[in-house]
mmCIF file of the N, C-alpha and C atoms, coordinates in Angstrom:
data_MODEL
# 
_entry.id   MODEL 
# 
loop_
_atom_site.group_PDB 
_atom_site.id 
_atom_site.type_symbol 
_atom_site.label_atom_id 
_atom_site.label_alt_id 
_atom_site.label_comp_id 
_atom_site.label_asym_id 
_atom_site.label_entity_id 
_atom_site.label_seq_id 
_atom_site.pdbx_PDB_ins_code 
_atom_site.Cartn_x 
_atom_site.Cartn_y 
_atom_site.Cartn_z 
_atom_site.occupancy 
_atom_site.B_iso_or_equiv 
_atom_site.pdbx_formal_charge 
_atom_site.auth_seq_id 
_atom_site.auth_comp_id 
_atom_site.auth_asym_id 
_atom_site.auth_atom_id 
_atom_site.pdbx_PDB_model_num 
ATOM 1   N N  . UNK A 1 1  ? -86.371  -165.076 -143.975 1.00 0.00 ? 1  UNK A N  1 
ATOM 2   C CA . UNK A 1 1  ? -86.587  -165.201 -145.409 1.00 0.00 ? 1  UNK A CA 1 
ATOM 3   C C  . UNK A 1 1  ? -86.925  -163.823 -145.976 1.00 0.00 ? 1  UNK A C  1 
ATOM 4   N N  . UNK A 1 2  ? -86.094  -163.489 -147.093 1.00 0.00 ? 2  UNK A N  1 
ATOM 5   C CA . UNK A 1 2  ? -86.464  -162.025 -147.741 1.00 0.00 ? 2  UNK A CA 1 
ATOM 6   C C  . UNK A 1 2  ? -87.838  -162.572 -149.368 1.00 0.00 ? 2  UNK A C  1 
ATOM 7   N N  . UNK A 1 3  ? -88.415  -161.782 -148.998 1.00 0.00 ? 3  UNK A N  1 
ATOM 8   C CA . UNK A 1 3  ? -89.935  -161.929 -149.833 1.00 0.00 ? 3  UNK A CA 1 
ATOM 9   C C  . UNK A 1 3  ? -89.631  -160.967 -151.477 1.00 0.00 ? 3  UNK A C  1 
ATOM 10  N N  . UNK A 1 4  ? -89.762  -161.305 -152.489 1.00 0.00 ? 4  UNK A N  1 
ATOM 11  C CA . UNK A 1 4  ? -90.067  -160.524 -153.260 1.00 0.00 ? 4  UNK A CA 1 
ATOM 12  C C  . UNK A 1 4  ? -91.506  -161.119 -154.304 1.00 0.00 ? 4  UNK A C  1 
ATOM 13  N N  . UNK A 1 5  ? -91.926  -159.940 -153.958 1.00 0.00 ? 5  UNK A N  1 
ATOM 14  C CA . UNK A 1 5  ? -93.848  -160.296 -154.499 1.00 0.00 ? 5  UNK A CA 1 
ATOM 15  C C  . UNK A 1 5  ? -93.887  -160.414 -156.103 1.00 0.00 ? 5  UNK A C  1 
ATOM 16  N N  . UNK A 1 6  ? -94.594  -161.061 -156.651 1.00 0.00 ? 6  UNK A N  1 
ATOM 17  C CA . UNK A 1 6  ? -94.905  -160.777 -158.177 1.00 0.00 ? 6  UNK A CA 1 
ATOM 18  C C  . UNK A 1 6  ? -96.400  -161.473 -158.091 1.00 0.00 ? 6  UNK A C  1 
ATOM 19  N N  . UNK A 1 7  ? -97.284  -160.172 -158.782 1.00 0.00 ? 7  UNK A N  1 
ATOM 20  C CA . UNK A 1 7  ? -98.945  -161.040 -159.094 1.00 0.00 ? 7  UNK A CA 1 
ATOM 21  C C  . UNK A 1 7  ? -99.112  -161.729 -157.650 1.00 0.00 ? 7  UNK A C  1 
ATOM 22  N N  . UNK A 1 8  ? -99.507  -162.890 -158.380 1.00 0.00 ? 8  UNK A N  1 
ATOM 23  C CA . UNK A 1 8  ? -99.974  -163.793 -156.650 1.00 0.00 ? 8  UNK A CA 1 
ATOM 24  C C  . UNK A 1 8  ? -99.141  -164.535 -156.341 1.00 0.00 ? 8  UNK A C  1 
ATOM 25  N N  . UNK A 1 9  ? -97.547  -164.281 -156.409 1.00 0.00 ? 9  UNK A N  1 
ATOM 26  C CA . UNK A 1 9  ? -96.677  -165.838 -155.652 1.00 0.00 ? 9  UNK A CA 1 
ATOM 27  C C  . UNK A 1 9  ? -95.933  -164.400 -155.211 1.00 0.00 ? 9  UNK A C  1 
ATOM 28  N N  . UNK A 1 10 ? -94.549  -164.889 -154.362 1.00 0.00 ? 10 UNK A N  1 
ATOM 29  C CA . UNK A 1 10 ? -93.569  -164.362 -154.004 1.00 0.00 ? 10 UNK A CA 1 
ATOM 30  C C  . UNK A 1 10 ? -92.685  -165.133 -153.954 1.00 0.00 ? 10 UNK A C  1 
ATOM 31  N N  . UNK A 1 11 ? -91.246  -164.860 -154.509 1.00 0.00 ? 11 UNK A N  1 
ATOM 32  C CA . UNK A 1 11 ? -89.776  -165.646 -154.196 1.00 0.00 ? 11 UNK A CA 1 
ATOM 33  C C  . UNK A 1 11 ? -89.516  -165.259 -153.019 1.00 0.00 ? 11 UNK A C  1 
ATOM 34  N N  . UNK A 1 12 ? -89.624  -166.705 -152.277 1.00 0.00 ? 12 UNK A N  1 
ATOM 35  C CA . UNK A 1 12 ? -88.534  -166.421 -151.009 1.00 0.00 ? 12 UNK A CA 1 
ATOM 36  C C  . UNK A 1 12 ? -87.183  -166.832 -151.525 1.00 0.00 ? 12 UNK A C  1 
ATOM 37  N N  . UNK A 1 13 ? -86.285  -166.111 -150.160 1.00 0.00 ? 13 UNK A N  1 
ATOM 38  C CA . UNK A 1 13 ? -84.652  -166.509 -150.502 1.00 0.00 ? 13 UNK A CA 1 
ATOM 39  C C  . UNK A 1 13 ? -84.151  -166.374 -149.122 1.00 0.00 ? 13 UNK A C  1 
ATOM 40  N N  . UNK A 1 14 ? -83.872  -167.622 -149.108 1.00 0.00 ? 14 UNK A N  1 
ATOM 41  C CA . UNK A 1 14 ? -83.110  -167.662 -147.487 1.00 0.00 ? 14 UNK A CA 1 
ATOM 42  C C  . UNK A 1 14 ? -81.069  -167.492 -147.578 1.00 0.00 ? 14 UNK A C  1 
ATOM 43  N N  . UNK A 1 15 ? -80.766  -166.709 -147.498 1.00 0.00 ? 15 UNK A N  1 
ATOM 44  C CA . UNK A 1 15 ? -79.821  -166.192 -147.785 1.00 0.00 ? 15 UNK A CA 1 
ATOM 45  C C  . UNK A 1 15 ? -78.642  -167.368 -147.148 1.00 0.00 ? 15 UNK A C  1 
ATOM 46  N N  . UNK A 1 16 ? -79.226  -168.265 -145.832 1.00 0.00 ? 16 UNK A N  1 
ATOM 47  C CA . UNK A 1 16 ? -78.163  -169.216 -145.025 1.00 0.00 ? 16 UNK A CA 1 
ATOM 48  C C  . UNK A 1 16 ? -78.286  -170.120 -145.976 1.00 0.00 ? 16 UNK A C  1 
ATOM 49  N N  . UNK A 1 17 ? -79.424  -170.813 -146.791 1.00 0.00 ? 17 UNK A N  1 
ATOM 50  C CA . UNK A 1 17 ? -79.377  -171.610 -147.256 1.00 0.00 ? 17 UNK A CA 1 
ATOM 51  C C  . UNK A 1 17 ? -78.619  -172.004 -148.642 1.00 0.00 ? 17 UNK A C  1 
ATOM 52  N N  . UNK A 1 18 ? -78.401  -170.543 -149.085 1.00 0.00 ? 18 UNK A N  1 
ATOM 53  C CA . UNK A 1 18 ? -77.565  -170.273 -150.476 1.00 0.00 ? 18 UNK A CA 1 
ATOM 54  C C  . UNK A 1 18 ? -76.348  -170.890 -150.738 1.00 0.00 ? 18 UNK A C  1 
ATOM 55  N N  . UNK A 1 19 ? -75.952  -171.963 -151.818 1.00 0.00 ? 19 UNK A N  1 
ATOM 56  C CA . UNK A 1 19 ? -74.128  -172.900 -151.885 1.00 0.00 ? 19 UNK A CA 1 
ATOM 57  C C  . UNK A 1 19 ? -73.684  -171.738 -153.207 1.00 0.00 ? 19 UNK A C  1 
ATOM 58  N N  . UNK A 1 20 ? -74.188  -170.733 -153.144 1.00 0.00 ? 20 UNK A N  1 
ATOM 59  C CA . UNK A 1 20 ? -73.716  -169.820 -154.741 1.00 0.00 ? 20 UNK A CA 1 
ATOM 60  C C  . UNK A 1 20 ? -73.620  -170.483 -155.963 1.00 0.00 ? 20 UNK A C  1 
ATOM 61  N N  . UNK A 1 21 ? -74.236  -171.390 -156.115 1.00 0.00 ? 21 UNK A N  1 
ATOM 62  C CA . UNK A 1 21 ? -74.463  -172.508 -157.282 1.00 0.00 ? 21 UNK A CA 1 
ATOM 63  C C  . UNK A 1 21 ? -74.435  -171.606 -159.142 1.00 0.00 ? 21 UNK A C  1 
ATOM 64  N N  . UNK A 1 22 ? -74.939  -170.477 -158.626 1.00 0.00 ? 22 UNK A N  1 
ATOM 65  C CA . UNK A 1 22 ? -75.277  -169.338 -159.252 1.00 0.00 ? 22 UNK A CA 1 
ATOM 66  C C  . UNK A 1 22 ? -76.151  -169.786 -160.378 1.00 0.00 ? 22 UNK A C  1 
ATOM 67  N N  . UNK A 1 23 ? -76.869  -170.800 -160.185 1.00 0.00 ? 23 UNK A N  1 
ATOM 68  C CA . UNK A 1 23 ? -77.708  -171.205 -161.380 1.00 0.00 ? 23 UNK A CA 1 
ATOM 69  C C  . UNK A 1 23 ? -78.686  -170.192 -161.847 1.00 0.00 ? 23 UNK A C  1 
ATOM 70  N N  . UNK A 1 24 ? -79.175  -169.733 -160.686 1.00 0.00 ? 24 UNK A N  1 
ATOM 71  C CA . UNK A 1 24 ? -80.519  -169.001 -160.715 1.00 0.00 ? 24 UNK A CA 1 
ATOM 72  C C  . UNK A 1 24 ? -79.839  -167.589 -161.762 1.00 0.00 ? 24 UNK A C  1 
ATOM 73  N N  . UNK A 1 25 ? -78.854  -167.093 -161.557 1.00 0.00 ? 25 UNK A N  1 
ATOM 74  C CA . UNK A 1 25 ? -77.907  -166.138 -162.337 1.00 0.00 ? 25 UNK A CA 1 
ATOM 75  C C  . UNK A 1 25 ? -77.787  -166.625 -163.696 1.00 0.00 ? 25 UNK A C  1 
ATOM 76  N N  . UNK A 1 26 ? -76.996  -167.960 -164.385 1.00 0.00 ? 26 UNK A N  1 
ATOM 77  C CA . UNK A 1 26 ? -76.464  -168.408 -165.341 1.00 0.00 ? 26 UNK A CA 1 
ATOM 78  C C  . UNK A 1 26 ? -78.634  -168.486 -166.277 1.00 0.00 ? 26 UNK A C  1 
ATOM 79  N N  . UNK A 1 27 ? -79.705  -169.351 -165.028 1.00 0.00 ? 27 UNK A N  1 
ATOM 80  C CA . UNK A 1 27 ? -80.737  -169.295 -166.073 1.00 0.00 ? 27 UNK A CA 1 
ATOM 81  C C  . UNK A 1 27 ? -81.566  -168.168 -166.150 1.00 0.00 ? 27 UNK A C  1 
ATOM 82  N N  . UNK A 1 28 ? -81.863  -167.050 -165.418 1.00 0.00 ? 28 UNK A N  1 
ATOM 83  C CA . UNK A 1 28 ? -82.455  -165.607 -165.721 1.00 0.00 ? 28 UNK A CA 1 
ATOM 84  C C  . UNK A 1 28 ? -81.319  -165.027 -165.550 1.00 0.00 ? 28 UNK A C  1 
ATOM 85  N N  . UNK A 1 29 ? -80.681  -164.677 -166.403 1.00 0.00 ? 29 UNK A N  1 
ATOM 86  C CA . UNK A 1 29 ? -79.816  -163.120 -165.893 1.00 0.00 ? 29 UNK A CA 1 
ATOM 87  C C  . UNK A 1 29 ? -80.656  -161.802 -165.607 1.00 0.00 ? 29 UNK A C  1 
ATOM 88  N N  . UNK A 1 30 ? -81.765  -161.726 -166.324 1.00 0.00 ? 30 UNK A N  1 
ATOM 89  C CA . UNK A 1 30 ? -82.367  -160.559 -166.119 1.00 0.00 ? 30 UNK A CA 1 
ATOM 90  C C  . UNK A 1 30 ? -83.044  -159.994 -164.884 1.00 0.00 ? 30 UNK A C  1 
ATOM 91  N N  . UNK A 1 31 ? -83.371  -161.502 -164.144 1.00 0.00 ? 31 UNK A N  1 
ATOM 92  C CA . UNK A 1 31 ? -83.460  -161.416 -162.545 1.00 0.00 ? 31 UNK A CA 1 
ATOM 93  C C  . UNK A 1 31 ? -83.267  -161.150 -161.351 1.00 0.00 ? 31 UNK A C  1 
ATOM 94  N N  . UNK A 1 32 ? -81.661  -162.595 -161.875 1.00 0.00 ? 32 UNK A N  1 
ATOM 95  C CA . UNK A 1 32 ? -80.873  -162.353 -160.381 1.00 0.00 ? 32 UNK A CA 1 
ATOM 96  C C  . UNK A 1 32 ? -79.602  -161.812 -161.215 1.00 0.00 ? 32 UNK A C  1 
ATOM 97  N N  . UNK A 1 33 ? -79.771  -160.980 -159.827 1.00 0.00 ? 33 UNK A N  1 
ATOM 98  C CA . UNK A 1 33 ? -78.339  -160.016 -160.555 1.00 0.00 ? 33 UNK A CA 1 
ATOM 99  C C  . UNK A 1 33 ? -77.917  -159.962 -159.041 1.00 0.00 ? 33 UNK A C  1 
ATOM 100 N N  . UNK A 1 34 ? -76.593  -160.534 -159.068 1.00 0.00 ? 34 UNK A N  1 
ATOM 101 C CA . UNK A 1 34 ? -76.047  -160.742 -157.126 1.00 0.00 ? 34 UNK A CA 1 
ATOM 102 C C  . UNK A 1 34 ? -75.227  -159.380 -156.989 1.00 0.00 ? 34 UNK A C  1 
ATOM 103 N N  . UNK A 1 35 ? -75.139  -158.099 -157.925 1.00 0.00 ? 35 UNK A N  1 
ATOM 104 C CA . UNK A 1 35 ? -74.471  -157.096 -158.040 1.00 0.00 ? 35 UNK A CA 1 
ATOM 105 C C  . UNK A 1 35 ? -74.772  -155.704 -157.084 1.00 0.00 ? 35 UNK A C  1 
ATOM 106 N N  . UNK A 1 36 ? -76.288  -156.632 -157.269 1.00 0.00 ? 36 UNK A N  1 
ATOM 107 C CA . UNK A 1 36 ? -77.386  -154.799 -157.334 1.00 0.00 ? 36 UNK A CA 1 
ATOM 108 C C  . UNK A 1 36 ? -78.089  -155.447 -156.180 1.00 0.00 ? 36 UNK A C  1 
ATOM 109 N N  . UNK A 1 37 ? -78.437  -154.357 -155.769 1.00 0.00 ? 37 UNK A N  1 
ATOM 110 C CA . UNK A 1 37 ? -79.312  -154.151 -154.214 1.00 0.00 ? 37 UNK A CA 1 
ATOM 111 C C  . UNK A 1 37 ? -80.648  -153.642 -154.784 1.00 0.00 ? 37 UNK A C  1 
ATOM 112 N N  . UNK A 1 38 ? -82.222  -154.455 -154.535 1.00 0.00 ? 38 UNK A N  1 
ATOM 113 C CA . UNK A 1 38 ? -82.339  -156.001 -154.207 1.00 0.00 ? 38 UNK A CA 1 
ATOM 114 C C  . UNK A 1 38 ? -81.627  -156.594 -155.767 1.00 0.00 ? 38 UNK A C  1 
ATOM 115 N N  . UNK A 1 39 ? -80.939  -157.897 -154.803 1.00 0.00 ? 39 UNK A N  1 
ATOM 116 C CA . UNK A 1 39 ? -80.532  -158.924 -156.434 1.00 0.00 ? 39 UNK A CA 1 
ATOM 117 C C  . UNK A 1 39 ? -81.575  -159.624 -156.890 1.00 0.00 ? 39 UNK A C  1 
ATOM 118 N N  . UNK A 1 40 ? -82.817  -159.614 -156.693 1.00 0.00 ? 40 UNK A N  1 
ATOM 119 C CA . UNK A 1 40 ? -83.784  -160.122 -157.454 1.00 0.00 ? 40 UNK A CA 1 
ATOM 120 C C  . UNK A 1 40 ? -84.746  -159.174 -157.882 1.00 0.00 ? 40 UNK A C  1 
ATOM 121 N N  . UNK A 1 41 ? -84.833  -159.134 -158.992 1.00 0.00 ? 41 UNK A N  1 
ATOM 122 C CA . UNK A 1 41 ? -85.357  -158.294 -160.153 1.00 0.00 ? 41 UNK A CA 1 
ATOM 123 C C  . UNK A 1 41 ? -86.836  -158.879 -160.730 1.00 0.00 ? 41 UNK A C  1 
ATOM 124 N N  . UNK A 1 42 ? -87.509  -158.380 -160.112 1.00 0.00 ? 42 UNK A N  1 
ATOM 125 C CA . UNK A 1 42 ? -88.745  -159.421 -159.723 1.00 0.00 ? 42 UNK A CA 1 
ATOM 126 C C  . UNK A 1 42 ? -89.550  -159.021 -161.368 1.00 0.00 ? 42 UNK A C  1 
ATOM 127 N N  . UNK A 1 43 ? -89.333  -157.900 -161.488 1.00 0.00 ? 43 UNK A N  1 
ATOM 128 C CA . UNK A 1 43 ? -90.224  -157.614 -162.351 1.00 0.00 ? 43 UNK A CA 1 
ATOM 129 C C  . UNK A 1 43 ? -89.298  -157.507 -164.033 1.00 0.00 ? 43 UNK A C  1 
ATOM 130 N N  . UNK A 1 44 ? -88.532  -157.862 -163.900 1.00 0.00 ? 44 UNK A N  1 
ATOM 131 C CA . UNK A 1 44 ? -87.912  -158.582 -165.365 1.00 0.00 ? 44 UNK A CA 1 
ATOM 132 C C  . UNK A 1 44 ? -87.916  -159.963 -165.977 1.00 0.00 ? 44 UNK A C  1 
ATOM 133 N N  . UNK A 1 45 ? -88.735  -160.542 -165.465 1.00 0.00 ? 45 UNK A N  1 
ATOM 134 C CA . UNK A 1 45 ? -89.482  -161.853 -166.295 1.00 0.00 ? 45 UNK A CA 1 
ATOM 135 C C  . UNK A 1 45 ? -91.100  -162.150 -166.130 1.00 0.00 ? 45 UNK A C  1 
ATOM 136 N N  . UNK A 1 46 ? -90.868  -162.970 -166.912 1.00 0.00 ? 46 UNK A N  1 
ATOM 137 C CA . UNK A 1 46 ? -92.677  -163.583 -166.386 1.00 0.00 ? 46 UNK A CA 1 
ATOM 138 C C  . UNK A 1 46 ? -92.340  -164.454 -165.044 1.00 0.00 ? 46 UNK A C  1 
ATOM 139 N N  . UNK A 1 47 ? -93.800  -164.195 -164.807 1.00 0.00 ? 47 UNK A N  1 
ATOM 140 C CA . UNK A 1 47 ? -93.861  -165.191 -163.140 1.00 0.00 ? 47 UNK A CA 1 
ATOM 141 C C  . UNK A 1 47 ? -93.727  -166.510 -163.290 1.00 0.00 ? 47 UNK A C  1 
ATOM 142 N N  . UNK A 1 48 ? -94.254  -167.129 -165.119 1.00 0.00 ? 48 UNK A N  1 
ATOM 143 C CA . UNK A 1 48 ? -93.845  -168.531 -165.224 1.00 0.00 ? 48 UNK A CA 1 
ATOM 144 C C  . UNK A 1 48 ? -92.247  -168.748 -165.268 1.00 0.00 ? 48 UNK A C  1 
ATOM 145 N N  . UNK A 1 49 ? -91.389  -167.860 -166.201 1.00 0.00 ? 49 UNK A N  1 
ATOM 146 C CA . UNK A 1 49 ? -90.043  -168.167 -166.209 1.00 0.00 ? 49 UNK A CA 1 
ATOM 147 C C  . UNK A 1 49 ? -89.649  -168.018 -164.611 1.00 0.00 ? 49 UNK A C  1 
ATOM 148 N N  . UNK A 1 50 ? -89.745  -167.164 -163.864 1.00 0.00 ? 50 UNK A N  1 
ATOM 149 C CA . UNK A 1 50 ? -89.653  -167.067 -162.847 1.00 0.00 ? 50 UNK A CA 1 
ATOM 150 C C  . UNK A 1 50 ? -89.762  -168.329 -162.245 1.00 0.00 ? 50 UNK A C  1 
ATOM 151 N N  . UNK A 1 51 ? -90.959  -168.684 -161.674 1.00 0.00 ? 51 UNK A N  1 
ATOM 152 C CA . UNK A 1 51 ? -91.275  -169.967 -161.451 1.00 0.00 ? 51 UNK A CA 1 
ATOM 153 C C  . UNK A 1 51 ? -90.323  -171.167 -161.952 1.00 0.00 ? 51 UNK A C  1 
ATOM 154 N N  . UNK A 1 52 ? -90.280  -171.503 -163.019 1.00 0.00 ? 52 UNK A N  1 
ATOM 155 C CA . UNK A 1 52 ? -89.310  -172.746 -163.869 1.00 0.00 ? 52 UNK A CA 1 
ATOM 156 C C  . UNK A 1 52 ? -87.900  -172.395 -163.506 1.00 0.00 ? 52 UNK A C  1 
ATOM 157 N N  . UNK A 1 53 ? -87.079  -170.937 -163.082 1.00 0.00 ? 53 UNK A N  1 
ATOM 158 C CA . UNK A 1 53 ? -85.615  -170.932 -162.790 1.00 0.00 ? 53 UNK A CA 1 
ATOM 159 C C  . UNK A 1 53 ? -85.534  -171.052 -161.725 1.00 0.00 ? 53 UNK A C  1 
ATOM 160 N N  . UNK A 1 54 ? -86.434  -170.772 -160.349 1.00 0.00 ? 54 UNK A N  1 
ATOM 161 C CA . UNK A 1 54 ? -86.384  -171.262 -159.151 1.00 0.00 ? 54 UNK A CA 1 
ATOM 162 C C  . UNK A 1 54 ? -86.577  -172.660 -158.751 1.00 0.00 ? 54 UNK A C  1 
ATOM 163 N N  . UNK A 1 55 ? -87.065  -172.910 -159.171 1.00 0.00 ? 55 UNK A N  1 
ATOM 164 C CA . UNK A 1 55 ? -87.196  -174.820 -159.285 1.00 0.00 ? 55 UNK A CA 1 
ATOM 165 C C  . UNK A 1 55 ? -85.914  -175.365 -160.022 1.00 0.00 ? 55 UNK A C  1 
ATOM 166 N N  . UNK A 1 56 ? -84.971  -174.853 -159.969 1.00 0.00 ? 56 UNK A N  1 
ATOM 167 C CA . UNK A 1 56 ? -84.128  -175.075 -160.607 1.00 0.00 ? 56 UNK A CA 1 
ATOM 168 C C  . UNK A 1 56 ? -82.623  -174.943 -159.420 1.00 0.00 ? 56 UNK A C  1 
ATOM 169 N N  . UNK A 1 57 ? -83.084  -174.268 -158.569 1.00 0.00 ? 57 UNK A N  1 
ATOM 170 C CA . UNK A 1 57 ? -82.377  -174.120 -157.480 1.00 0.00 ? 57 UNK A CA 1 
ATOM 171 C C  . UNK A 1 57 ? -82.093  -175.306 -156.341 1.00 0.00 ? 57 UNK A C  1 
ATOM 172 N N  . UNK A 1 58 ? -80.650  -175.602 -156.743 1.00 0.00 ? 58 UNK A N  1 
ATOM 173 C CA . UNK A 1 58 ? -80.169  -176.913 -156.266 1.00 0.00 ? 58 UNK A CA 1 
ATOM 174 C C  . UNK A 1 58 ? -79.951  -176.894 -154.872 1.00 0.00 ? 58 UNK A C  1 
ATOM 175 N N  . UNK A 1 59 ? -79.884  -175.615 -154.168 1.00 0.00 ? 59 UNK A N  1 
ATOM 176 C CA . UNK A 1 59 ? -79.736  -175.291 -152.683 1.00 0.00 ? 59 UNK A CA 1 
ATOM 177 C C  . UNK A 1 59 ? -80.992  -175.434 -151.294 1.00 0.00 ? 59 UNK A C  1 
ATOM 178 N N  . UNK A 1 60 ? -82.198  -174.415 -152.298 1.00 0.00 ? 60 UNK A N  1 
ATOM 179 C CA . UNK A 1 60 ? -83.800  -175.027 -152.264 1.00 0.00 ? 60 UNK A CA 1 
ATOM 180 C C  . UNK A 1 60 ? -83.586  -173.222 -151.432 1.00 0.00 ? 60 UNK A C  1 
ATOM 181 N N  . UNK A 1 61 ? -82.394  -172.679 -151.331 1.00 0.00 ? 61 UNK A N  1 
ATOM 182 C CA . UNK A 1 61 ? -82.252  -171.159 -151.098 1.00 0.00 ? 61 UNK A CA 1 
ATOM 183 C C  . UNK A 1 61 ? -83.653  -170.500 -151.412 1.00 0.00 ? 61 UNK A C  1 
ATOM 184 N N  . UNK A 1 62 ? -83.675  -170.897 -152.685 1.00 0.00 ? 62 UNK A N  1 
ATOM 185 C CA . UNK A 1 62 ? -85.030  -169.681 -153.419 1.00 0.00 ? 62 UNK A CA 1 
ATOM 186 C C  . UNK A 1 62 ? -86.103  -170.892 -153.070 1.00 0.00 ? 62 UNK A C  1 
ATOM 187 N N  . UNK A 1 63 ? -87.397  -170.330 -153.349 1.00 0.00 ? 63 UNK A N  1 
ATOM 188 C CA . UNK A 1 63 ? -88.730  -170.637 -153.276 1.00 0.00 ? 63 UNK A CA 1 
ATOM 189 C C  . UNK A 1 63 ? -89.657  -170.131 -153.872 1.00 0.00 ? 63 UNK A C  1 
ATOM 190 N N  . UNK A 1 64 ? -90.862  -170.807 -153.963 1.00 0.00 ? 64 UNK A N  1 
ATOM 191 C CA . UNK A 1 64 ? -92.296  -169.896 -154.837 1.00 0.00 ? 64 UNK A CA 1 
ATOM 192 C C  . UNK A 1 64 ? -92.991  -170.169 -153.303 1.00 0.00 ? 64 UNK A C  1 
ATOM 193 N N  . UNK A 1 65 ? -93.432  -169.152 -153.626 1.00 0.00 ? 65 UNK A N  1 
ATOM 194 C CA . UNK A 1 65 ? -95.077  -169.213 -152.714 1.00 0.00 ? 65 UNK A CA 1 
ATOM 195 C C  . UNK A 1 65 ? -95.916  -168.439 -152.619 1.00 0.00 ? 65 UNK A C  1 
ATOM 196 N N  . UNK A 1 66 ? -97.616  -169.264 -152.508 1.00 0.00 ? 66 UNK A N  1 
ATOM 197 C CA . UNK A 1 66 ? -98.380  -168.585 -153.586 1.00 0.00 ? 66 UNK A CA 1 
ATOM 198 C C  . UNK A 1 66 ? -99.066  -167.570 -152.210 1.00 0.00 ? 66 UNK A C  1 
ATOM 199 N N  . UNK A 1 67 ? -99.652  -166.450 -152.516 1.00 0.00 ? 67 UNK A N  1 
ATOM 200 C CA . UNK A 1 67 ? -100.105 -165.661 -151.643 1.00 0.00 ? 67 UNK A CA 1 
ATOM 201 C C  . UNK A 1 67 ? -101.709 -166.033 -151.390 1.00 0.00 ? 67 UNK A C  1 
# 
């Protein structure tokens, strides 16, 4: 699992688990960006939007978890 930290949670993202659903893309663009190396852009939203577009992830790829 690749970790990206924000405040007190971190997105995990298990990269096997990913169907490219690209939701997480279509609801933050400012985030995930699958272009750029890292594609998660941790620090271009709030940790709540953050939070609400990963829960949104139909694969269960991404994750919150709190530190």
């Amino acid at each position: 699992m690749k970790k990206y930290p924000k405040e007190d949670i971190y997105v995990g993202w298990e990269p096997e688990k990913c169907t490219h659903s690209a939701n997480c893309v279509r609801g933050l663009p400012s985030v995930f960006k699958p272009k750029e190396k890292p594609w998660i852009k941790i620090d271009n939203a709030s940790k709540e939007a953050i939070i609400a577009q990963v829960a949104k992830c139909p694969s269960g790829a991404l994750s919150i978890h709190r530190d």
